[in-house]
N, CA, C and O atoms as a GROMACS GRO file, in nm:
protein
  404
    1UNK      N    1   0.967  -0.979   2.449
    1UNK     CA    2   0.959  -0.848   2.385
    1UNK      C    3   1.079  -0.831   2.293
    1UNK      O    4   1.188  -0.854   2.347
    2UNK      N    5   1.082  -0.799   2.178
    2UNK     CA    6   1.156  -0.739   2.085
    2UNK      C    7   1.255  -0.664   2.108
    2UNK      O    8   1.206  -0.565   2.163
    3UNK      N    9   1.373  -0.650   2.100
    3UNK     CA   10   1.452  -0.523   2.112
    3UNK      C   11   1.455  -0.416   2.030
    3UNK      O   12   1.494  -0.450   1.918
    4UNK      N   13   1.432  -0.303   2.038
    4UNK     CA   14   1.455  -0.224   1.938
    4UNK      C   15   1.616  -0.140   1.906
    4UNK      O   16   1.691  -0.096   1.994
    5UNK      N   17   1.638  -0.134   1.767
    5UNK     CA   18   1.754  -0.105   1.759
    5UNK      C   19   1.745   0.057   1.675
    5UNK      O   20   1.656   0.092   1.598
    6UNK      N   21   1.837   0.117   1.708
    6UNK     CA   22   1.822   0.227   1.690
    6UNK      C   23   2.006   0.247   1.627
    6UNK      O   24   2.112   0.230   1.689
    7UNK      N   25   1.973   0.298   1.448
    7UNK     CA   26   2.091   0.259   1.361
    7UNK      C   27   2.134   0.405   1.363
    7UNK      O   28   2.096   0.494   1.439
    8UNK      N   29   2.248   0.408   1.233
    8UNK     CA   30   2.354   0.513   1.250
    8UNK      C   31   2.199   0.657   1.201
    8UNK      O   32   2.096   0.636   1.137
    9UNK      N   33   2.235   0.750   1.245
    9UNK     CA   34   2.135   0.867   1.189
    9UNK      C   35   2.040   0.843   1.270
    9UNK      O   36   1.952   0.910   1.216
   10UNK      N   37   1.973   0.781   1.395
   10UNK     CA   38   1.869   0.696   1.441
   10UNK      C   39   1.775   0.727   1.400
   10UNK      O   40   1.692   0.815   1.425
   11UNK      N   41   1.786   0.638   1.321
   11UNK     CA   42   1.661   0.548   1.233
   11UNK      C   43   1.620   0.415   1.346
   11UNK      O   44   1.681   0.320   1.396
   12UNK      N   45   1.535   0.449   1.350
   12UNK     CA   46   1.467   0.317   1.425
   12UNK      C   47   1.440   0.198   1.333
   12UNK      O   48   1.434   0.207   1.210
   13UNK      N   49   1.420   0.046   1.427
   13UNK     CA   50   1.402  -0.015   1.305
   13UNK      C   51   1.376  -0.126   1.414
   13UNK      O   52   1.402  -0.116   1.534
   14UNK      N   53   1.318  -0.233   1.348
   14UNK     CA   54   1.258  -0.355   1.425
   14UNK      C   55   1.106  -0.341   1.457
   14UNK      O   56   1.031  -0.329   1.360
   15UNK      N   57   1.042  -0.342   1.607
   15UNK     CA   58   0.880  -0.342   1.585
   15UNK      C   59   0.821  -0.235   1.604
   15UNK      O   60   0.700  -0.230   1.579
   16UNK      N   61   0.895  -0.115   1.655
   16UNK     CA   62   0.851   0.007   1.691
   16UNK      C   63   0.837   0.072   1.498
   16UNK      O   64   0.748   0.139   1.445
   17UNK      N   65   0.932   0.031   1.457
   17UNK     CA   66   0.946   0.091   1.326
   17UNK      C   67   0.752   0.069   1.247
   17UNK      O   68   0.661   0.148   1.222
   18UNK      N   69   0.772  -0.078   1.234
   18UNK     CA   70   0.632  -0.162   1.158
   18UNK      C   71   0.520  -0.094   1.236
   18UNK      O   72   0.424  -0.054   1.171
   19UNK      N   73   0.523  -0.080   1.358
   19UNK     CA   74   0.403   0.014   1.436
   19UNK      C   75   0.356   0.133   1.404
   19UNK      O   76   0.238   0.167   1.405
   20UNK      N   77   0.474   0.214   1.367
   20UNK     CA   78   0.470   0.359   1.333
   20UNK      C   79   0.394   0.333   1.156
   20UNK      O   80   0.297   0.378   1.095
   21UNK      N   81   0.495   0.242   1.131
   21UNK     CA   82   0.421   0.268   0.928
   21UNK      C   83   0.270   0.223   0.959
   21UNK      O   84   0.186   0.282   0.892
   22UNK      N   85   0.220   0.121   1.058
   22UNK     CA   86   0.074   0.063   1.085
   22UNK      C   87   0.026   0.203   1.060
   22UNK      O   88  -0.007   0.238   0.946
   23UNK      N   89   0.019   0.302   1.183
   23UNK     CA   90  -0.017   0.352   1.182
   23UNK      C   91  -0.035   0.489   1.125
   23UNK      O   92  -0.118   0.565   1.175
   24UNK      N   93   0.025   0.517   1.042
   24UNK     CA   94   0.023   0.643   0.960
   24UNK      C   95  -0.026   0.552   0.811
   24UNK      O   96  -0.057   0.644   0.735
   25UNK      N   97  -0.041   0.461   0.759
   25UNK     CA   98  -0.098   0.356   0.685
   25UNK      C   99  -0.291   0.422   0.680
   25UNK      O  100  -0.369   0.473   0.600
   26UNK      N  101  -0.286   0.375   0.825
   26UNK     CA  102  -0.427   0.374   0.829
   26UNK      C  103  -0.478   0.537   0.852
   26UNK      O  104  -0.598   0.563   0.846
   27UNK      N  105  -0.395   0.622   0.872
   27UNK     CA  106  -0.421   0.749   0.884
   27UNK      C  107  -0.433   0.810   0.752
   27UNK      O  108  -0.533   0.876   0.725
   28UNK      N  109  -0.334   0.794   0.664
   28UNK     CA  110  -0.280   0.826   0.538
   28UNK      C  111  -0.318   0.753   0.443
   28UNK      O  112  -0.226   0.792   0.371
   29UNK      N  113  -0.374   0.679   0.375
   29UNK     CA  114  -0.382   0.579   0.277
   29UNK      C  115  -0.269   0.582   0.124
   29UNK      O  116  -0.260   0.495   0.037
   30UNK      N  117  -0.196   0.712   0.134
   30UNK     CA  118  -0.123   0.715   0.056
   30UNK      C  119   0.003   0.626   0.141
   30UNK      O  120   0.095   0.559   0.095
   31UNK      N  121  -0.021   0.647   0.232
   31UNK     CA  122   0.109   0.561   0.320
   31UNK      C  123   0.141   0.393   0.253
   31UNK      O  124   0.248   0.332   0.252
   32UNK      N  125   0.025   0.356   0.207
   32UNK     CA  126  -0.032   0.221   0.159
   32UNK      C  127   0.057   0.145   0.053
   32UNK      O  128   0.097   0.029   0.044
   33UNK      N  129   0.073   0.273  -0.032
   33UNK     CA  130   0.142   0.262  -0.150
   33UNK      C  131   0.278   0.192  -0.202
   33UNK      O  132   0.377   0.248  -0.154
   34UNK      N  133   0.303   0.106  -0.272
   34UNK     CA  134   0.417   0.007  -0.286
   34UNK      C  135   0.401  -0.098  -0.165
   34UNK      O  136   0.495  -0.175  -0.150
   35UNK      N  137   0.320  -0.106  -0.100
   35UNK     CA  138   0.294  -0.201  -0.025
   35UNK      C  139   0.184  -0.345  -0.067
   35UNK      O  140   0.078  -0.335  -0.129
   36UNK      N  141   0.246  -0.476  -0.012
   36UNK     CA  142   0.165  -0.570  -0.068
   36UNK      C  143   0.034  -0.539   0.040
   36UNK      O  144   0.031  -0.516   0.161
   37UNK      N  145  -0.104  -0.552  -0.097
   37UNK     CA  146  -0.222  -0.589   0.024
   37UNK      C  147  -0.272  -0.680   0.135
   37UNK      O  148  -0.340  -0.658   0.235
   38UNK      N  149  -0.216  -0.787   0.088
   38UNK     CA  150  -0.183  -0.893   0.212
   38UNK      C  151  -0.085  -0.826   0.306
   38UNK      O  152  -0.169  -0.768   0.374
   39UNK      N  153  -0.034  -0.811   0.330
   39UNK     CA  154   0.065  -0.758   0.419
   39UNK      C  155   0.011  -0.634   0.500
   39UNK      O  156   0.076  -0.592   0.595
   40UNK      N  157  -0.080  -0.588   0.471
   40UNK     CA  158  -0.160  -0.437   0.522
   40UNK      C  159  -0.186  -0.542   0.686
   40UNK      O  160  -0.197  -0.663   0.705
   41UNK      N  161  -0.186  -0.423   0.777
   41UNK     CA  162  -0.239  -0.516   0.925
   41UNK      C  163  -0.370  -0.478   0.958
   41UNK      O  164  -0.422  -0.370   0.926
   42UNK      N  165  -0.419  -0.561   1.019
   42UNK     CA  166  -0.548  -0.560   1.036
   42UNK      C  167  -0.622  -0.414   1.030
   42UNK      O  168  -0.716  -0.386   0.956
   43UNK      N  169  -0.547  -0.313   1.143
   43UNK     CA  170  -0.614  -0.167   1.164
   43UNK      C  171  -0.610  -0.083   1.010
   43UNK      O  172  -0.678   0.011   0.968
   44UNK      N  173  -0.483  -0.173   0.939
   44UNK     CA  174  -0.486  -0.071   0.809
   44UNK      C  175  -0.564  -0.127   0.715
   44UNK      O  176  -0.594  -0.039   0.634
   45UNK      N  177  -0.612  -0.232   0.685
   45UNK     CA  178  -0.719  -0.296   0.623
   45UNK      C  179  -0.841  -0.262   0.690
   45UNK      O  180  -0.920  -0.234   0.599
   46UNK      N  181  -0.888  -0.252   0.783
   46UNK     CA  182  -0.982  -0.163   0.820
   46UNK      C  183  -1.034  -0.037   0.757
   46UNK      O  184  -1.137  -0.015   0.693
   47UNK      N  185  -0.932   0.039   0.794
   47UNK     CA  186  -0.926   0.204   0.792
   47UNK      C  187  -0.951   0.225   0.570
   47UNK      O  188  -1.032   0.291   0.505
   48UNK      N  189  -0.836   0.133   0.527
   48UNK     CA  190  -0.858   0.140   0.379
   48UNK      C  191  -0.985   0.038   0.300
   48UNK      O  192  -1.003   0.022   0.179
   49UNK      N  193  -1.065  -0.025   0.417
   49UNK     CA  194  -1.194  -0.125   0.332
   49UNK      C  195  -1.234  -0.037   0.279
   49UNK      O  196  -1.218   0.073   0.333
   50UNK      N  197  -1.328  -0.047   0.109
   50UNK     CA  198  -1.377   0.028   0.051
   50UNK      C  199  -1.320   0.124  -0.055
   50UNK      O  200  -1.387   0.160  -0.152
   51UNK      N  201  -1.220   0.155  -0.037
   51UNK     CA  202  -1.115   0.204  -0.136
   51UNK      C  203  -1.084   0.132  -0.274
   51UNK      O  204  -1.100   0.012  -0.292
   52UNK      N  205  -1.046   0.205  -0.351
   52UNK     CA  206  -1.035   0.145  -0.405
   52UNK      C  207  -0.850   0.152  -0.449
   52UNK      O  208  -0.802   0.265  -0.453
   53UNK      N  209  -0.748   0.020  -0.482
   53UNK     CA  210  -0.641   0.044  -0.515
   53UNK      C  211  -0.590  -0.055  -0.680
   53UNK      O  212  -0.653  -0.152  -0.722
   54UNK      N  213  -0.534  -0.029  -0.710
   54UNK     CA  214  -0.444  -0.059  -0.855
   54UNK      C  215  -0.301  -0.090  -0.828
   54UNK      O  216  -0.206  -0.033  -0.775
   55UNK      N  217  -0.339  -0.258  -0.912
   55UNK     CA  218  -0.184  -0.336  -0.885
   55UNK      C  219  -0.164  -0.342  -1.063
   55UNK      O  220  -0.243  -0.346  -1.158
   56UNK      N  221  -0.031  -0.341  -1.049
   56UNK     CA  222   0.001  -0.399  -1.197
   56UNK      C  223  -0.051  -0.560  -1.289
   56UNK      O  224   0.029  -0.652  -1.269
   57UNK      N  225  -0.117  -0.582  -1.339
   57UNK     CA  226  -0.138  -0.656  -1.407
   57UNK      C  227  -0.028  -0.763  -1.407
   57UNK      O  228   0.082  -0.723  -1.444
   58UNK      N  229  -0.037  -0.870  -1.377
   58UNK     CA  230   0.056  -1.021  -1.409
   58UNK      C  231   0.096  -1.025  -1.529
   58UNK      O  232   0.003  -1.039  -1.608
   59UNK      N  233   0.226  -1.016  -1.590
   59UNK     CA  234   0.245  -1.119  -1.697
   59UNK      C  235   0.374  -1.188  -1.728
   59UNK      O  236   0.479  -1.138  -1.688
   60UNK      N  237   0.375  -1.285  -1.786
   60UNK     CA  238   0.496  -1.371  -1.735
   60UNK      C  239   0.609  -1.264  -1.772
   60UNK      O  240   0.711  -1.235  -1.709
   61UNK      N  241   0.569  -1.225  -1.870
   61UNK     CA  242   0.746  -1.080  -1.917
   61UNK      C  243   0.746  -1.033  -1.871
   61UNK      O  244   0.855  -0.977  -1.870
   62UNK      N  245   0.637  -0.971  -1.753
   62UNK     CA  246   0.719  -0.854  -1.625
   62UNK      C  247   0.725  -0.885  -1.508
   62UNK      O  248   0.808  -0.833  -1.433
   63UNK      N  249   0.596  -1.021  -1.448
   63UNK     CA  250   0.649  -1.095  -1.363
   63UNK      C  251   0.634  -0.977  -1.227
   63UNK      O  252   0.712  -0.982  -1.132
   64UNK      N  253   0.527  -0.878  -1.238
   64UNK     CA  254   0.553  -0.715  -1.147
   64UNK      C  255   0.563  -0.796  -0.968
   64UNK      O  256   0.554  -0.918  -0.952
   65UNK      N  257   0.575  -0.735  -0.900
   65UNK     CA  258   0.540  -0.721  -0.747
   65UNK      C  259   0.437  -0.714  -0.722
   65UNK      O  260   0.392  -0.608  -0.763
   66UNK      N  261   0.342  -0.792  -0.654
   66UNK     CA  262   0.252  -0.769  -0.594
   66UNK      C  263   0.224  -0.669  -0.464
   66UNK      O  264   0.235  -0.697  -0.345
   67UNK      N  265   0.185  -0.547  -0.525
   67UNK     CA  266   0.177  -0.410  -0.478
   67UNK      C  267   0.108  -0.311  -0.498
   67UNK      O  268   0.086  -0.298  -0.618
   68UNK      N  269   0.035  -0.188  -0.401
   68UNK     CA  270  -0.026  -0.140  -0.410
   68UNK      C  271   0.007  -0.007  -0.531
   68UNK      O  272   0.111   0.042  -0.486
   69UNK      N  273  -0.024   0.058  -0.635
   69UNK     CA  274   0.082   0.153  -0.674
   69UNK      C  275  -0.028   0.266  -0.652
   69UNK      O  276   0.014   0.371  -0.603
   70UNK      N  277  -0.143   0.258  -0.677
   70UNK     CA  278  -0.262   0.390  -0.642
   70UNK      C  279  -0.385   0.331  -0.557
   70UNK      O  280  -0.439   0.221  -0.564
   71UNK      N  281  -0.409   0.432  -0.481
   71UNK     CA  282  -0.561   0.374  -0.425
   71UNK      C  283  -0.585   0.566  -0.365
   71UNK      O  284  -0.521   0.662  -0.322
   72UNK      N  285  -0.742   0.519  -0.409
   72UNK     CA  286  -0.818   0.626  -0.368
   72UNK      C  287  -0.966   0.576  -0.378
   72UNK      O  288  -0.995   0.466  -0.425
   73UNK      N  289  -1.082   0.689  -0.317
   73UNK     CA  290  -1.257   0.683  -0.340
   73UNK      C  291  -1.284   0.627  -0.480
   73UNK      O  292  -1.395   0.579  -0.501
   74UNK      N  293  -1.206   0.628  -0.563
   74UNK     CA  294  -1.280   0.591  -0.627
   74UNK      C  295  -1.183   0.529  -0.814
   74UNK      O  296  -1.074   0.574  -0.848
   75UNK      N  297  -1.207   0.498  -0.838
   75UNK     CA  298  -1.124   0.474  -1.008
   75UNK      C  299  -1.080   0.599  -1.069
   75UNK      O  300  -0.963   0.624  -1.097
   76UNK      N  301  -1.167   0.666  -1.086
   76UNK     CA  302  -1.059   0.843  -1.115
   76UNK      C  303  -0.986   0.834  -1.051
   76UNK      O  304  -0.888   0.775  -1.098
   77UNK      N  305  -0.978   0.862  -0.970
   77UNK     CA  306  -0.871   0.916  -0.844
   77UNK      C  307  -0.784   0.803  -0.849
   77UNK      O  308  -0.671   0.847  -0.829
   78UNK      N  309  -0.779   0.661  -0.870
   78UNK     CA  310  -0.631   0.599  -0.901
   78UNK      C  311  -0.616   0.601  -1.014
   78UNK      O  312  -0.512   0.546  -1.050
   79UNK      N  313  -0.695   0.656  -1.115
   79UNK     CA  314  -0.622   0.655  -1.242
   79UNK      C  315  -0.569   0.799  -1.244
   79UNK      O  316  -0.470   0.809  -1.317
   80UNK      N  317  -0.606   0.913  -1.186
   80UNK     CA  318  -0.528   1.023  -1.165
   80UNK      C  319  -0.392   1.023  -1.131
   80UNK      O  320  -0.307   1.086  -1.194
   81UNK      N  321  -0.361   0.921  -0.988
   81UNK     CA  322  -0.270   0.923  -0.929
   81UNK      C  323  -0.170   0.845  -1.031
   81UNK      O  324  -0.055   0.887  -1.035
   82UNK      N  325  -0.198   0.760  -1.094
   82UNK     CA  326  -0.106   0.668  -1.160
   82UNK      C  327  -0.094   0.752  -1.264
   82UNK      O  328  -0.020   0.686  -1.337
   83UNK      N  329  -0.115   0.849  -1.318
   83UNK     CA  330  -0.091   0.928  -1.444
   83UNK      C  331   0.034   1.069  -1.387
   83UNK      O  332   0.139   1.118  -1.427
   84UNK      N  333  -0.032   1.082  -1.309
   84UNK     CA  334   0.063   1.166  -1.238
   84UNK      C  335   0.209   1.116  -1.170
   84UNK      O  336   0.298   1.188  -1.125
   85UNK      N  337   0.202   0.983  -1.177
   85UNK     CA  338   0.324   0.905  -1.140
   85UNK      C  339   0.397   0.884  -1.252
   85UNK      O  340   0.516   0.855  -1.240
   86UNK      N  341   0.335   0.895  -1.385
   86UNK     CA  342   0.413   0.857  -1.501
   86UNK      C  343   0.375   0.719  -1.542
   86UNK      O  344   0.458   0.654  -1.605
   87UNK      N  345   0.264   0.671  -1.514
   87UNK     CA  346   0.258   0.525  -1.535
   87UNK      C  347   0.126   0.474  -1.582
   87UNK      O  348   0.017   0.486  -1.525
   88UNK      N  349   0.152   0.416  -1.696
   88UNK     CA  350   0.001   0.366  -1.751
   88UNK      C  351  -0.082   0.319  -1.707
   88UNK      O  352  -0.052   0.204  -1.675
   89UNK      N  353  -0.270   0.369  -1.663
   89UNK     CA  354  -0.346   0.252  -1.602
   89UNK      C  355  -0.392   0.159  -1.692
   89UNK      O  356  -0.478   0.086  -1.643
   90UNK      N  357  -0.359   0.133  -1.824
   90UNK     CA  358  -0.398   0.042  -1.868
   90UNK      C  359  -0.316  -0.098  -1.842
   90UNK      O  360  -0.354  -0.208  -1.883
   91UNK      N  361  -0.166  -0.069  -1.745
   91UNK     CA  362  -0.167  -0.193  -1.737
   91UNK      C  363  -0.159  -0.222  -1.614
   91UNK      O  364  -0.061  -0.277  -1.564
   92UNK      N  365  -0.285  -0.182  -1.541
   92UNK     CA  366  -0.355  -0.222  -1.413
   92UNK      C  367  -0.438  -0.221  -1.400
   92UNK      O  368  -0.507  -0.129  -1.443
   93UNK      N  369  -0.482  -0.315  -1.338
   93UNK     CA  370  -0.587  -0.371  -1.268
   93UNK      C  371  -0.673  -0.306  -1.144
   93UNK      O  372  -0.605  -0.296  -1.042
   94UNK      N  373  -0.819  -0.255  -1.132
   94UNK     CA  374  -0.802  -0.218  -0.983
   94UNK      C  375  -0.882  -0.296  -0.916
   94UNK      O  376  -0.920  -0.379  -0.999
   95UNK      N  377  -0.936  -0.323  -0.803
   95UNK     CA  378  -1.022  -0.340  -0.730
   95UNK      C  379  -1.030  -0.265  -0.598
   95UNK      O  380  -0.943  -0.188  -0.556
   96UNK      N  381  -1.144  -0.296  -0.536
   96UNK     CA  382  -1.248  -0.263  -0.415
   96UNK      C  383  -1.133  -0.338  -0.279
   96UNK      O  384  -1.087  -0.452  -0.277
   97UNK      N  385  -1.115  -0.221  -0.176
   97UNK     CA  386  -1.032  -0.318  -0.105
   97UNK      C  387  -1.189  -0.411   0.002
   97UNK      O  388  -1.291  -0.346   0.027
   98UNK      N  389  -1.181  -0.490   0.027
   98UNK     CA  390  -1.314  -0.578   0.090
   98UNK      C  391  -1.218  -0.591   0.263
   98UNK      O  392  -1.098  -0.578   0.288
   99UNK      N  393  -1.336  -0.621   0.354
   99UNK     CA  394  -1.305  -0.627   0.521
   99UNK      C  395  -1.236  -0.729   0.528
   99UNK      O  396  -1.267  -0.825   0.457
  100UNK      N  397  -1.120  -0.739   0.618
  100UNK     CA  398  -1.098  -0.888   0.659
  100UNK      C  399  -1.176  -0.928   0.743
  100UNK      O  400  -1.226  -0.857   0.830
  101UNK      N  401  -1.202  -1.069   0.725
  101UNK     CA  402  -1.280  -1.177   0.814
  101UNK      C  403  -1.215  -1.260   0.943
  101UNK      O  404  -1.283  -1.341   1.005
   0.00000   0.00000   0.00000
């Protein structure tokens, strides 16, 4: 078992921490956000199949993070959210999040 450590201000941190974001992830789908989609855990890939989210477009001059920056029901709704963030959807990409297997 893991130890958990508990820092200055206690802030938790170690596996209790990753448990808590699991789960408000899959509660919240805005929780999702700046997060890589590979990296989502199983219950939160679940809870967000069907969604839809928007990563930045690849290109060798920006070289972005592979990361979630909007997801919602539907393409409005991440192109809403990304406009309201200050950030162009033209240079993203979205897709359908699909089940893991």
């Amino acid at each position: 078992m893991k130890a958990l450590r508990i820092g200055s201000g206690g802030v938790v941190s170690g596996t209790l921490r990753e448990k808590i974001m699991s789960v408000n992830a899959a509660k919240d789908p805005g929780r999702a956000i700046g997060r890589n989609p590979d990296r989502l855990t199983l219950e939160e890939r679940q809870a967000l199949t069907g969604k839809y989210v928007a990563l930045e477009i690849y290109s060798p001059k920006t070289t972005p993070l592979r990361r979630i920056e909007a997801i919602g029901d539907s393409l409005v709704e991440c192109v809403r959210t990304l406009k309201a963030r200050g950030l162009d959807p033209a240079r993203f990409e979205y897709s359908r999040l699909a089940p893991s297997y």
